[in-house]
N, C-alpha and C positions, 0 to 999 in steps of 0.2 A: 411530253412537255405539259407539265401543272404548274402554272405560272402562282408565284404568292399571292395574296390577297393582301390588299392596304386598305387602309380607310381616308377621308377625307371627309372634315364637319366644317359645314353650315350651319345656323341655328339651330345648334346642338343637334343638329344630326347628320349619321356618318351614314356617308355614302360608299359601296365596297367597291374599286374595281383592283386591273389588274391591268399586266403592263407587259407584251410581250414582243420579242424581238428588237434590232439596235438599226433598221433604217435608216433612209438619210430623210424620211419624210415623217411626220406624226398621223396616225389613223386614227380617228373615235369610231369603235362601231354604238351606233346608237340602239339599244335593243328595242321590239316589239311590246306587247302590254307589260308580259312579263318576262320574267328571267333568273337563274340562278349561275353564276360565277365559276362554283365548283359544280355541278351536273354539268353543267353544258359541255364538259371536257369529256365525258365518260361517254356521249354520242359522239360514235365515230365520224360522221360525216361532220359536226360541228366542226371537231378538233384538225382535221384534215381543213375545213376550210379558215379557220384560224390560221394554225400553221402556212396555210400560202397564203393570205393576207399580211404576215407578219415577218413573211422573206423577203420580201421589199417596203414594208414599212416599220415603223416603232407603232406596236397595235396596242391600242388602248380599249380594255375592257369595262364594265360599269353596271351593276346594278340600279337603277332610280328607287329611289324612296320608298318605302312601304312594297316591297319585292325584293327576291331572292335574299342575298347576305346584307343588305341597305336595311335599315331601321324601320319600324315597321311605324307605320304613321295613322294615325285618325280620321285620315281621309284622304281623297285624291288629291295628288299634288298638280298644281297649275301648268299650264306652258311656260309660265313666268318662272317659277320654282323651280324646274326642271333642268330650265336653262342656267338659271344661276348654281344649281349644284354640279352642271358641268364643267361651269367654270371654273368649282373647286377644285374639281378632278385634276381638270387643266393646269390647275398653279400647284395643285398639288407633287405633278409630276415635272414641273418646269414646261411643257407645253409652249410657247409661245403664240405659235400656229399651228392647226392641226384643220385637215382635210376629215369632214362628216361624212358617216354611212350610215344614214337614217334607214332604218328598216323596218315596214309596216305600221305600226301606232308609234315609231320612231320617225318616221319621216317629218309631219306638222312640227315637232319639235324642232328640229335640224331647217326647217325652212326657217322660223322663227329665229332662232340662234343665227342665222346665214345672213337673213337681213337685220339681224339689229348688232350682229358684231363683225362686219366681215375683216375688219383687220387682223380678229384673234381665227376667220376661218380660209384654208386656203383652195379648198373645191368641196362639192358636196356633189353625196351619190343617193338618190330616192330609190330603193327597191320595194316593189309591193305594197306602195303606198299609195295615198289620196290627200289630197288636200281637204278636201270636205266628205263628209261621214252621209254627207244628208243625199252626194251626188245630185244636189242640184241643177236644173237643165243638161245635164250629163246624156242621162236615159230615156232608151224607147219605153213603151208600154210595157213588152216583154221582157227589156233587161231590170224595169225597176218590180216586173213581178220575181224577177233570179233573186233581185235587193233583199225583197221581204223573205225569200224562202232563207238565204244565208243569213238573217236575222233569227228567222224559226229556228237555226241548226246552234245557233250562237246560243239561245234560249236552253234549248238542250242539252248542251257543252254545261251550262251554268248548274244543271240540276245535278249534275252525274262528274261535279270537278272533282279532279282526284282520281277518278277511276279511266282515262287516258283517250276518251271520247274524244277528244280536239284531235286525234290524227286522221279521222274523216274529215276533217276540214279542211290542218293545216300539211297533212302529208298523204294522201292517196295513194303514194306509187308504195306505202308500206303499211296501210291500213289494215293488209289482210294477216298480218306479223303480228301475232298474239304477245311474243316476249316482248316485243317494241314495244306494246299497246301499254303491256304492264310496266315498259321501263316510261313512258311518257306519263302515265299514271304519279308514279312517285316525283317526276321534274314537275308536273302541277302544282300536286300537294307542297314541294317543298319551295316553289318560286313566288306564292303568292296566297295568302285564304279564301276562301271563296269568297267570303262579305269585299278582301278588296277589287276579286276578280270584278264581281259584280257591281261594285260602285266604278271603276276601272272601266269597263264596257257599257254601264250607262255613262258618263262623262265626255266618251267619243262623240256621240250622237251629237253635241253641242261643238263639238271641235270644226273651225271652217279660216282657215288660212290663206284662202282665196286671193283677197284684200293683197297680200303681201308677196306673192307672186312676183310681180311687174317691177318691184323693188330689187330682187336678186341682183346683185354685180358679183359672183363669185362663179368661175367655170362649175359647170353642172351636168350634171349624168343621170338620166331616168333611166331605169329596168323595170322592165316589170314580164312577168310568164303570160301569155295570154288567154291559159285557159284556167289562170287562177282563181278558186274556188272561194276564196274569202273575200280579197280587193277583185274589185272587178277594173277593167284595164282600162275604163275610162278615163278612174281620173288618172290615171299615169298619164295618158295624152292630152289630158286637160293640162296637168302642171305642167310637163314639157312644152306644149306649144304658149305659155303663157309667162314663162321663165326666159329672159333673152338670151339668145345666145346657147338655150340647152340642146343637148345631143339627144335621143330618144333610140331606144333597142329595145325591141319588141322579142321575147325569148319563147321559146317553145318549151310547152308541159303546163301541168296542173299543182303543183308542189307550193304553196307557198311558202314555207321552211327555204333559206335561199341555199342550205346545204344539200338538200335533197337533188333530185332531178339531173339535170345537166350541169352539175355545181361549175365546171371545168371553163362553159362554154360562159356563164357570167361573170366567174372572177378572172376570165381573159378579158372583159370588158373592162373591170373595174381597174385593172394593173395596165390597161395599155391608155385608159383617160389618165389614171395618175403619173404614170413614170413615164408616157410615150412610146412603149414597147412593152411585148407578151414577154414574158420568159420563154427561153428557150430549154422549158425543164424536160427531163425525164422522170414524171414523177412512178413511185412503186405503182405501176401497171405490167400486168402478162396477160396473154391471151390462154384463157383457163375455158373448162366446162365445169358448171355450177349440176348438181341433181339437186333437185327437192324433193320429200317424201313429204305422205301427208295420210291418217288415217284417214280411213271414209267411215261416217257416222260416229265419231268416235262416243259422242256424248249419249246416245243412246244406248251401247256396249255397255258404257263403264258404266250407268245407271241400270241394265240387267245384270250386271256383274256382281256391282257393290262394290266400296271405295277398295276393301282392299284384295278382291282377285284383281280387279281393274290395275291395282299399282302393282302388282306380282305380273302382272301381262307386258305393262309399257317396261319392267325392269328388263324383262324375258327379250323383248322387242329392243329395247336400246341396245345390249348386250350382240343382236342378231346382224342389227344395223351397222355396227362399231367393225364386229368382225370382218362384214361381210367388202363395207367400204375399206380397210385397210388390205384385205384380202386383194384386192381389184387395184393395187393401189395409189388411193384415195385418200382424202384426209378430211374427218368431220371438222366442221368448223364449228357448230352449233345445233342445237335441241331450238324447234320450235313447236311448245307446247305438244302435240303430238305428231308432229313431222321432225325433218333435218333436214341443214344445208349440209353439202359435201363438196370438194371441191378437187377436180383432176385434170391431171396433163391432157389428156386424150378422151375423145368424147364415145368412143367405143369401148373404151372399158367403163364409161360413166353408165353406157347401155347395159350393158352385163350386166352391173353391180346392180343397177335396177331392177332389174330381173329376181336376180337372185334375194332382193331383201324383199319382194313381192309374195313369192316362195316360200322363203321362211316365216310370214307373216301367215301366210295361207296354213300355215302347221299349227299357228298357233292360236286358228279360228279367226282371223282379222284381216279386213280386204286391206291394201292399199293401194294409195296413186301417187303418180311418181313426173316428174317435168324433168326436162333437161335441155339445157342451152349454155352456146359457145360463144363466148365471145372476151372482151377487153374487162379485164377485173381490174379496184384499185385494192391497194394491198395495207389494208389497216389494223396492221399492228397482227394480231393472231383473227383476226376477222376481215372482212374484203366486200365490196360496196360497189358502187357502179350501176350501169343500166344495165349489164351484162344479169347483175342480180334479180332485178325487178323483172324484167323479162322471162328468166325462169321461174321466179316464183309463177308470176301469170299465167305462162305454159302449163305450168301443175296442176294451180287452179280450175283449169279448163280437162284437167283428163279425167276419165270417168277409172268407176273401181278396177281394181286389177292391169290397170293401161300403164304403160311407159309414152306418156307423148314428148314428143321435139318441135324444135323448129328448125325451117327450113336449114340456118346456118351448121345446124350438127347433119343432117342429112349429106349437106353438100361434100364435108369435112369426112364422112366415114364411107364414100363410095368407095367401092372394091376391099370392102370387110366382113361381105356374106349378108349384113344386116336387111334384113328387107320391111319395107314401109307401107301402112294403109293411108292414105290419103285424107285430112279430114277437112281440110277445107281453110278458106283465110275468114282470120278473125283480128277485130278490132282488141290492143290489150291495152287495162283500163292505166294511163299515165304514160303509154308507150310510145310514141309518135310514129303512123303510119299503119301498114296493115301487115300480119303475119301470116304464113303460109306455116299449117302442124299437121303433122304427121304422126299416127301410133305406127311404135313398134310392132312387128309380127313375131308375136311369140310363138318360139316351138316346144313346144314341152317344159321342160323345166330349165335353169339358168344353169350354165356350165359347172361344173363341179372345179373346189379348189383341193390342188394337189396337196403333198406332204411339206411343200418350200411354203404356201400361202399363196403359188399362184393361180391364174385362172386362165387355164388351155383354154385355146379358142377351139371347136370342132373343126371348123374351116381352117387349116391351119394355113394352107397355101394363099392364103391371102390376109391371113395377120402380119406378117411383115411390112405388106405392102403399105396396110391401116397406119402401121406405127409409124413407118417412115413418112404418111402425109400428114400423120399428128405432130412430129418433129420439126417436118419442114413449117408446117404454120407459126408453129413455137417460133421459131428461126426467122419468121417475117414478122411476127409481133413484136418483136425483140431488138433486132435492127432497124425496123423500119416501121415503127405501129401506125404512121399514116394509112397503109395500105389496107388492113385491117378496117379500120373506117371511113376511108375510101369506098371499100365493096358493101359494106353495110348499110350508107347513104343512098348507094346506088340502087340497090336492092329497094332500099324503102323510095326513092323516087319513082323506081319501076313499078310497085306496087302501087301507088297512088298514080301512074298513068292509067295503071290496067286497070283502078274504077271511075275514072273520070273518061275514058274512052267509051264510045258507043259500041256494043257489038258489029262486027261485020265493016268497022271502018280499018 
């Protein structure tokens, strides 16, 4: 779904959005500083959260002025500006009324617009915003020294725009994603120039909507994630308790991107204030094992190598990995930089195949490390997303050279398959909520050899059946019933956070 692009002018300037889906309600999503129309469809998780914002409403898209496909302007456009070029949007699409989802340097807009038009608004939803930039009276000592440091990182962001630095900021749980890094990179460059990012971010500072608060008569929704890195969570409870009548949901994670993270668990907020009921969807979810590979040191290699033994090595290596996952199989989903994601029914052949592409890596002089985790994927298009993902990637993260590490969930999933485990201890993963128990593989010599069909004999044979068939029956419970699935997962992680909030010996 790439919805058209339209224009709509105000003094003589055209504003671009887009218009998707035929609801019985109108949606504005209000964007953050910046924005571009056409990339934000090409991020999976955007599009995915698009898409179910737009199965129950008519979803109204928009670039502001001087950003993305909207005209490029002179200088910052006002709160006053803003709003009346919404209004173009609005008449331009027939609109009448349309319920606001202001989102981060979207929200003061959408406050604004709520109280001076509420006829034309018929709810507003605040995510990861602030009514005032300055958090005035907000902050301890300690949280307004966090202020000044997310200023410093803002600062930084400003030096280096373009090159996709904003996703330590605005996305953590996929920071460590080089492709990403590079694809955020180009949505910079192409949603705004630096001179307006920069006049753009000095301008906030001035921003304070405080005043207009107490004015709201339109049902109202705050969100905000609590351990968000950019807005800090104050003022979300500052406008909520200050806004009458608002609701206030405090979400779990670090993501300020509101498609990242736990997208599922906010936009069941946003669909059950607007329509009074969650969907009862099945959205494309299966319960999969993700592997991640990842070289170790690689930037040092390919600088004794020189560019091109180094690119004759990763061809040799991709070629090794390609085989070795479809051998097992598996199916690559993606090259990151110098690892891959893979993705398989059963978490015992996701072991194997680690193995073996560790192996072939070793032949061709190069360590590597390897993650693997089980759980609920979402299924985006030829790519797939989820916590399920970020958890693995974290996993890997933490394995040392030549290691296959897991988490506990693949452990539980592959008993009675020969595999056997070292223990490494529970670790905090950075965007992951709660605490994880990993485990390295024990490796026996080399990874199983593939036959003459492409498959991969287990040595233990008398107990591969049994592997497969408790790979199948999870399949079979994700499937029918994917409650249960995170059910145990929840559980699991409550259990974990008892087991460090307990005293020993109690």
């Amino acid at each position: 779904m790439h919805p058209k692009t339209s224009y709509a002018t105000r003094d003589d300037v055209n504003i671009a959005y887009q218009v998707v889906g035929d609801g019985p309600l109108d949606l504005v999503y209000v964007p953050g500083f910046t924005s571009h129309l056409d990339l934000q469809w090409t991020l999976p998780e955007a599009a995915a959260t698009f898409r179910r914002l737009a199965s129950f409403s008519r979803l109204i898209l928009f670039d502001k002025r001087g950003t993305g496909l909207s005209d490029p302007t002179p200088g910052v456009p006002t709160l006053e500006e803003r709003m009346e070029d919404l209004h173009a949007v609005l008449d331009a699409v027939g609109s009448k009324q349309a319920a606001l989802f202001g989102v981060s340097e979207g929200g003061p807009m959408s406050i604004l617009f709520a109280a001076t038009y509420p006829e034309r608004t018929s709810a507003m939803i605040l995510y990861g915003s602030t009514p005032d930039y300055s958090y005035a009276g907000m902050l301890s000592e300690p949280r307004r020294r966090l202020l000044d440091e997310v200023w410093r990182k803002v600062g930084s962001m400003l030096e280096h725009w373009g090159e996709g630095e904003s996703i330590d900021l605005f996305a953590p749980s996929i920071a460590a994603d080089e492709s990403r890094r590079r694809g955020l990179g180009l949505y910079e460059r192409a949603s705004a120039s630096p001179a307006m990012v920069s006049a753009l971010l000095a301008a906030v500072n001035d921003v304070d909507v405080t005043s207009v608060l107490p004015v709201i008569d339109v049902p109202t929704l705050v969100l905000h994630r609590a351990e968000d890195p950019v807005m800090l969570v104050e003022g979300a409870r500052f406008a909520a308790e200050r806004i009458p009548g608002a609701r206030y949901v405090e979400l779990t994670g670090d993501d300020h991107m509101p498609w990242l993270g736990d997208a599922d668990a906010l936009l069941d907020e946003v669909e059950q204030f607007l329509t009074g009921a969650r969907q009862s969807h099945a959205p494309n979810r299966v319960l999969a094992t993700v592997l991640f590979t990842d070289i170790v040191d690689s930037t040092r290699r390919a600088s004794q190598l020189g560019d091109g033994r180094w690119r004759e090595l990763l061809d040799n290596h991709d070629q090794d990995v390609r085989r070795q996952v479809t051998a097992h199989g598996g199916r690559v989903i993606k090259g990151l930089g110098d690892g891959y994601l893979a993705r398989f029914d059963g978490p015992a052949r996701a072991i194997r195949c680690a193995g073996a592409i560790i192996d072939d890596a070793g032949s061709l002089g190069i360590e590597v490390r390897a993650g693997v985790h089980t759980g609920e994927l979402e299924l985006l298009g030829e790519d797939v997303g989820g916590m399920a993902v970020h958890i693995g990637a974290r996993v890997a993260a933490k394995a040392g050279p030549g290691e296959v590490l897991v988490s506990s969930a693949v452990r539980d999933l592959v008993v009675g398959s020969g595999i056997e485990f070292d223990d490494r201890g529970t670790h905090d993963l950075k965007g992951v909520p709660g605490s994880w128990s990993l485990l390295a593989v024990r490796r026996r010599g080399t990874a199983p050899p593939v036959d003459s069909e492409g498959r991969s004999p287990d040595r233990l044979a008398p107990n591969l059946a049994g592997a497969r068939r408790g790979d199948r029956l999870a399949l079979r419970i994700a499937r029918r019933a994917p409650s249960i699935p995170r059910f145990v997962a929840k559980r699991r992680t409550r259990q974990a956070a008892q087991r460090r909030t307990t005293p020993a010996g109690d």
